[in-house]
Structure formats: C-alpha cells, structure tokens
N, C-alpha and C positions, 0 to 999 in steps of 0.2 A: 504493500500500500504506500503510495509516494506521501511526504511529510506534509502537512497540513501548512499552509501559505501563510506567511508571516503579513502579505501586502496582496489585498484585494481590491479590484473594483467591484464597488456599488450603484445599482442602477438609482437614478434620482427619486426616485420614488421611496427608496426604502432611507434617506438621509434627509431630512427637513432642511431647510437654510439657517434654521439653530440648531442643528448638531443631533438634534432627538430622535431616536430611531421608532421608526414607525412602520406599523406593519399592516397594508395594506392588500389589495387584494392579490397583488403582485408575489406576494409569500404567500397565501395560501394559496394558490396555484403551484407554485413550486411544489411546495409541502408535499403535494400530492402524487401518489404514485404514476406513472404513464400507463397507458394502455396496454398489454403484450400484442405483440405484432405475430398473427398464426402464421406467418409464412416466413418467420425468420426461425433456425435453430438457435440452440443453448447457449453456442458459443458466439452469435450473430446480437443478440439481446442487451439493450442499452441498459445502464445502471439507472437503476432506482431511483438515484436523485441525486444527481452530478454535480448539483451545487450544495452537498450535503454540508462541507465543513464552512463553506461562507454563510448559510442558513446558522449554522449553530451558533457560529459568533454572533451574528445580529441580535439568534434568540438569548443567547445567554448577557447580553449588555444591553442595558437600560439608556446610556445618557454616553453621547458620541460628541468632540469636541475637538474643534480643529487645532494640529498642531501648530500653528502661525496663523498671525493675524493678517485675515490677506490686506494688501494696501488698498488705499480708494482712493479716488475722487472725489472731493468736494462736486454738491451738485449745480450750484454757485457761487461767482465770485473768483473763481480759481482757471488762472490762465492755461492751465494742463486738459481741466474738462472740457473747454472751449474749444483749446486748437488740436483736440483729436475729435471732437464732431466734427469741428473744418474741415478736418482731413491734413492740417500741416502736421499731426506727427500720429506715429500708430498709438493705439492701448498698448500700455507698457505692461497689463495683466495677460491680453486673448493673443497679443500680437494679429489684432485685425478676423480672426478666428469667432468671436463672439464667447466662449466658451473655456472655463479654464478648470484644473482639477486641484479641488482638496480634499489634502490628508487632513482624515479623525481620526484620532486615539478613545479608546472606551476606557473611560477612567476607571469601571471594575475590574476590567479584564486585561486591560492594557494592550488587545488588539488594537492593530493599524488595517484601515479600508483609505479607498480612496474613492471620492463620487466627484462626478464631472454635472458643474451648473454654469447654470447661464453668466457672462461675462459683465460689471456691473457697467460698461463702457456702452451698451443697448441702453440702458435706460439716462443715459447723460443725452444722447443721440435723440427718446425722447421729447426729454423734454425739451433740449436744445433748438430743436427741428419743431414743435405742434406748439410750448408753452414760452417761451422766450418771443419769439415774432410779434407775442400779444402788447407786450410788455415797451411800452415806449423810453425814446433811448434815453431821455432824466431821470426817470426810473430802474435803470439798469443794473443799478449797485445796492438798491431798496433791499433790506433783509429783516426779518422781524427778530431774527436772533441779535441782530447787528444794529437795531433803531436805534438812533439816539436821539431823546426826548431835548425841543429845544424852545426858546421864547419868542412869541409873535407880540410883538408890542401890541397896547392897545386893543389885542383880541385874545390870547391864552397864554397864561403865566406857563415856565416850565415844570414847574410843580405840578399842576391839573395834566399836561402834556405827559408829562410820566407815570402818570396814574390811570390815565387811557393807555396807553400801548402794554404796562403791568396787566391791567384788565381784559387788553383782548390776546396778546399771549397768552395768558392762561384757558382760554375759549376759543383757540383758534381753529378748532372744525364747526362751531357755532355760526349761527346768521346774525349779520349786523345793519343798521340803517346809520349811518354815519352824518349827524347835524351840527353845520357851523359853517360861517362865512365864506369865503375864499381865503386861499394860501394861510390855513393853519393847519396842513399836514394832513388832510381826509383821505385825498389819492395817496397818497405816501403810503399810508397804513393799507391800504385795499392794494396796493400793488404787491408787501408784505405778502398778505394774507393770498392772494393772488399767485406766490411762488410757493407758498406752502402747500395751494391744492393744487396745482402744476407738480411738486413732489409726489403725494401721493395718488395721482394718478396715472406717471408715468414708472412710478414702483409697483402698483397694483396691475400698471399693461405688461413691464419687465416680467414679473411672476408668471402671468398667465400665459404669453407668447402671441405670437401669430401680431395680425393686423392691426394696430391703435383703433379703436374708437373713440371718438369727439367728445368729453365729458365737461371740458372746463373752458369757460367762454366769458371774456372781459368785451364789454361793449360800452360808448356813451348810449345812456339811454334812447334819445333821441333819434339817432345813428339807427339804432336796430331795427324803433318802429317806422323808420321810412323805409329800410328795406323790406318788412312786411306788405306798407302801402305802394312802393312797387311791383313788388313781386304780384299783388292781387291787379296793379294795373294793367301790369304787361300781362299776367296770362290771358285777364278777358284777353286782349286784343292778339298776342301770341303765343298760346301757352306751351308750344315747345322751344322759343328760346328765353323763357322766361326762369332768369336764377332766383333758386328758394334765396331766404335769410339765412344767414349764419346760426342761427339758435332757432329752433320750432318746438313745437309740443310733439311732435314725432322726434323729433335729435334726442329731444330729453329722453322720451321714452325707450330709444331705441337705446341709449347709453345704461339707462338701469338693464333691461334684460342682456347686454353684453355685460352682465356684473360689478359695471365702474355705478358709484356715489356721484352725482354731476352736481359742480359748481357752477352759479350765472355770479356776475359781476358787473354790475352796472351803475355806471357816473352819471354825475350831473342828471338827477331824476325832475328837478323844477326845469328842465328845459322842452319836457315830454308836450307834445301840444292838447289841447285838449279836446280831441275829436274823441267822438267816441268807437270810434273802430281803433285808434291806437290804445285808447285805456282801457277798451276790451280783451286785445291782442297779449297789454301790457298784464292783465288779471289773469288769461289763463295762462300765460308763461309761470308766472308768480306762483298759480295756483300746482300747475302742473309740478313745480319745484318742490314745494312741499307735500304732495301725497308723494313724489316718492322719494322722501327722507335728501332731498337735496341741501346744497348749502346756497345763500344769498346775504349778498354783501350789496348796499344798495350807500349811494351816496348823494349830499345835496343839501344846496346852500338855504331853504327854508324849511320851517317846519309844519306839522297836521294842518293850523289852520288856513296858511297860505294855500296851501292847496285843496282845501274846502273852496275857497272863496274863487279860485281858478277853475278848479274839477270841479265845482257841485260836492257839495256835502257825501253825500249818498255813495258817488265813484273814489273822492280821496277815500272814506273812511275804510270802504270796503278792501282800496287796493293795500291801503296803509294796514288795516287789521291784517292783510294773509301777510304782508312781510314779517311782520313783526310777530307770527302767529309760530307757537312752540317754542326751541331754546332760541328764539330771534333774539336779539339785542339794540336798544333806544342807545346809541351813545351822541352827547352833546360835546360840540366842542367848544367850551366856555366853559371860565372858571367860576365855582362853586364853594359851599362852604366847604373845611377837610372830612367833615360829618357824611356829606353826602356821598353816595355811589357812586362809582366812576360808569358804570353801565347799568341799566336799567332793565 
C-alpha cells in the first residue's frame, strides 16, 4: 500500500474561504461505494474509494487554516489595485491566471491540503470596471474608513460633522436621506457609503463567479427621471431604438433573484420636477427598493415641508414615508445641541 500523502489537493468545495472544512455533497458522493462493472474481472475492478486517505483527513479535522497570509490588494486608494485593472502590470498573486493555491494546515491533525480559489485581482477588476466609472473624479479618494470630519463656517461646526460620519459608519449597510444646504459634505458621505456597496457587491459577484449583474446605481435624481421620460417618449414613437434607464423596477428585481442586495443612490432629490409620472416613477423605484430589502441613500438641500409645498402634500409625504421607511435614517446636516442624535 503506497504511504499516505503528506500534501493534497482539495477541490473548493470541500475548503471554505475561512479555512472551515465543510462537507458537502461532494463527500458524500465520494463516501460512496461505485457501482461493480459485470463485465470487468477481479483483477480489472477499481478500488473502493480512491480518495480514501484524503476523505479521512478532511473527516478527521474540524478547523483548516492557511499557512500564510496571502497578500492583497487594497480595494481603494492603492496604486497596485488600479494599475493591474489597467493592465500596466500583472496580479502579483494569479500572475494574470485568475486563480491561485493555498496551503491549510489542520490544526488537530497537522495535515497539509492545498485548495485552489478564485484570485482576489477578479474582484478589484470588478469593481474597478462597473463601480469606480460611477464615482466622479473629486470624489475619487472619498473613503468612509479615511473621512475626515471638517468645518463649514457659518453652516456645521466640526464637532456635529464628526458625529455624522461616527453615526453612519457605524450603519453603513442602512438607508439614509441626507438634509443640509450645499457644500457641507452630503455627496462626500454618499460617495463613502457609495464605495462600501460597490465593495460588497463586487465580493459577493467574486464569490459567486460567472457574469456581474447590475446591483449598485448612483444617479442625480433628476438625471434618472428624465431618462424614464424619454425612454417612455421615444418608445411610443420608436420602440426599438428606444434605451431603457439605467435603474428600472425590472434591474432591481432582476438583481435580487441573481442573489446580489441592490443599492440606489441618488442626489440632489429637490431638483426632481414635479410631474406626476416622474414622482410616480420616483415611488415605485423607492418602493421597489425596499420590498426587496435594498439599501437607499437619498440626498438634498430641503426638507418634508419644502417638498409638501412643491409635490403636494399627499406625493412628498408618501415618497418621503417609503424612504425613510424600516432601518432608513433622517440625518440633518446642522449643528445641534451635544444631547441630540446625530441620526434619526
């Protein structure tokens, strides 16, 4: 009997991306004896289960833990992540491969495996290629780990300033409606918050593989509903060259059943006109967002009753209730007593 392999590969299935060995249906298939073949003799008859002693090791080890830390990538900010989406220099992990292997040690048993995953240089590519384009170029260096809270004379102390970006840090997969004048940092934060779900949803496409789907969309508000209003213009009149919008109640929905969380993002909301085909448009977006658990980040230099008095009572309250509707969040940007809540 040849000596049992000190260094095996594991197919990915059987090694999580934390190290935890997991046994799937992949092992019980194995597990299982083959079929005997009538037409082959005794000594023609393949062994029982060929992958006998790498099965054992798995079964016998609970908790698998890579021997090195593989290196990363920052997912911004970092001139290395950039210029290998460019293409000015290869993945220094896949060397351009996608795909790279690591060693786990089982820390009861002290077996070594080796399983081969996806390379993390796919999901820099990403986001670099679908979420970065969104992101305009004063914005470009914006990071919520990296904000620094600063003073708008005359309109937000830095005190209150640093008590909003604490606040929605700590809530950053939550929905917000962002209220205060110009140039006291509202897009700032939303561009922030704008990279973090740009993260997590090109780590949840990396995971899954295959094709991106469309989940995370920054738009000025206004911008959006006139590509609805022509989109409905030009089909009456052509509707095969007529382009959808960027964001629909079909994008969304199609983005849940491809398994991604979809984010909308949308500026300057007092600019939206007040027809009512755009505030309808604007409701089932909004609506659509929150039945299925999306996130909404919504921005704008007035508050509820400015836009009673513009919308009609009836259309602000309505669209303003579904924003703000579940973990949504009121954040004003103006200073307050130190008592008060930084978000609402």
């Amino acid at each position: 009997m040849s000596p049992e392999p000190s260094l095996s590969f594991v197919p990915r299935a059987c090694l999580g991306l934390t190290g935890q060995a997991k046994y799937h249906r992949w092992l019980q298939y194995k597990m299982q004896a083959p079929v005997p073949n009538p037409l082959a003799g005794p000594e023609d008859s393949t062994p029982a289960n060929p992958d006998a002693n790498l099965l054992a090791i798995l079964e016998a080890e609970p908790t698998w833990t890579p021997t090195k830390e593989q290196a990363k990538l920052s997912y911004l900010g970092d001139a290395d992540a950039r210029d290998v989406y460019l293409g000015k220099h290869t993945c220094p992990l896949c060397y351009g491969s996608y795909v790279v292997e690591i060693e786990y040690v089982g820390e009861t048993t002290g077996k070594r495996v080796i399983s081969t995953l996806p390379c993390t240089c796919r999901r820099h590519q990403l986001y670099f290629s679908v979420i970065d384009p969104m992101i305009p170029k004063m914005y470009k260096d914006i990071d919520l780990s990296t904000l620094k809270p600063m003073e708008f004379p005359d309109l937000l102390s830095v005190e209150r300033h640093a008590e909003i970006i604490e606040a929605v840090k700590a809530r950053k997969k939550d929905s917000f409606i962002f209220i205060g004048p110009p140039r006291v940092g509202k897009t700032c934060l939303m561009m922030a918050l704008l990279r973090e779900a740009g993260r997590r949803w090109a780590h949840a496409t990396w995971l899954k593989g295959g094709t991106p789907w469309p989940a995370v969309w920054y738009y000025h508000a206004s911008t959006l509903l006139r590509e609805h209003v022509a989109y409905v213009t030009q089909g009456t009149a052509n509707p095969e060259t007529a382009e959808p919008p960027g964001v629909t109640v079909a994008a969304i929905k199609s983005a849940v059943r491809n398994g991604h969380t979809p984010s909308l993002f949308l500026d300057d909301l007092h600019k939206v006109g007040p027809t009512p085909f755009q505030l309808e448009t604007l409701h089932d977006l909004i609506d659509t967002m929150h039945e299925n658990g999306g996130q909404i980040v919504v921005s704008t230099n007035e508050d509820q009753p400015w836009f009673q008095e513009r919308w009609g009572k009836t259309n602000a309250d309505a669209i303003w209730g579904r924003i703000l509707e579940g973990d949504a969040h009121r954040v004003r940007f103006e200073d307050r007593q130190p008592s008060s809540a930084a978000v609402a």
